[in-house]
C-alpha positions as CSV (number, residue, x, y, z in Angstrom):
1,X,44.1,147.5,134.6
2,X,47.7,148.0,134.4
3,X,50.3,144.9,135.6
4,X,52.3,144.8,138.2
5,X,56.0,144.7,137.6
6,X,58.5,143.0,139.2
7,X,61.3,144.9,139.9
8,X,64.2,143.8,142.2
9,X,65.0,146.0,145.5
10,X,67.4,147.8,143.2
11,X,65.3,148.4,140.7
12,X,63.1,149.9,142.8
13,X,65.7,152.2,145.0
14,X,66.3,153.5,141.8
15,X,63.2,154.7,141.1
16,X,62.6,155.8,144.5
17,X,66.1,157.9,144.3
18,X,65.0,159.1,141.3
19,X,61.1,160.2,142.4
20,X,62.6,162.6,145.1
21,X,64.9,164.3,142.7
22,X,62.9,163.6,139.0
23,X,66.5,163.5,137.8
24,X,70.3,162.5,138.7
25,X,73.7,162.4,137.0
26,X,74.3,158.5,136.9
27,X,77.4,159.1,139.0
28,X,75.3,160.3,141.8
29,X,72.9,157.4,142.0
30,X,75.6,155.1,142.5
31,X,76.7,157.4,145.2
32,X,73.2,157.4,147.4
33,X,72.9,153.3,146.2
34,X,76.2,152.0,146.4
35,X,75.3,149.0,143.9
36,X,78.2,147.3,142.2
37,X,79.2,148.6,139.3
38,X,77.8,146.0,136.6
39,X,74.5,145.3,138.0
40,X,73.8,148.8,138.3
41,X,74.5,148.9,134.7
42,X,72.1,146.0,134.1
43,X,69.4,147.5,136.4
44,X,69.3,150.5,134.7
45,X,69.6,148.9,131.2
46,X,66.1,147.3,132.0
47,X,64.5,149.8,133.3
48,X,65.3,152.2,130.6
49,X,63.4,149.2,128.1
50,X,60.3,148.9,130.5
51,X,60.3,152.8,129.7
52,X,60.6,153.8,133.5
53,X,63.1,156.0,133.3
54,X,65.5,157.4,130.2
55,X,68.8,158.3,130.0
56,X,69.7,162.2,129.1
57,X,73.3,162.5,128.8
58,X,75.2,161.5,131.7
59,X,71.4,161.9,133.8
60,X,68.9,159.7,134.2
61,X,65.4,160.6,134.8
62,X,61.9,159.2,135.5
63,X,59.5,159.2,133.5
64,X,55.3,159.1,134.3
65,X,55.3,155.5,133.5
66,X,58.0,155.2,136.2
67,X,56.1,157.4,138.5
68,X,53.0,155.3,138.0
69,X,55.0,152.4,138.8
70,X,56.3,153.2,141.7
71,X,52.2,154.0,143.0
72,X,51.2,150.7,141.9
């Protein structure tokens, strides 16, 4: 049975931003989310090691671990 995470309300706007698209240019999430600057750094950072989403380039994307996520 897989555990639930805990993901702050960024955290998980970013995974819901990124579940309509699949992908996003970093500058465009910040955009749509308006975060400040260095915690959207963080968030991200943290997500990318929990392997929910990856970075690709200047993009970031979700992965099916961050899909499932996001259904559980």
């Amino acid at each position: 049975m897989p555990r639930r995470l805990k993901l702050s309300p960024l955290q998980r706007d970013i995974l819901m931003t990124l579940e309509e698209a699949g992908a996003e240019t970093v500058g465009t999430v910040v955009a749509t989310l308006k975060p400040s600057h260095g915690d959207f750094t963080v968030q991200v950072d943290q997500l990318v090691t929990l392997g929910l989403i990856r970075r690709d380039g200047d993009s970031i994307v979700l992965t099916e671990q961050g899909k499932t996520a996001l259904t559980s």
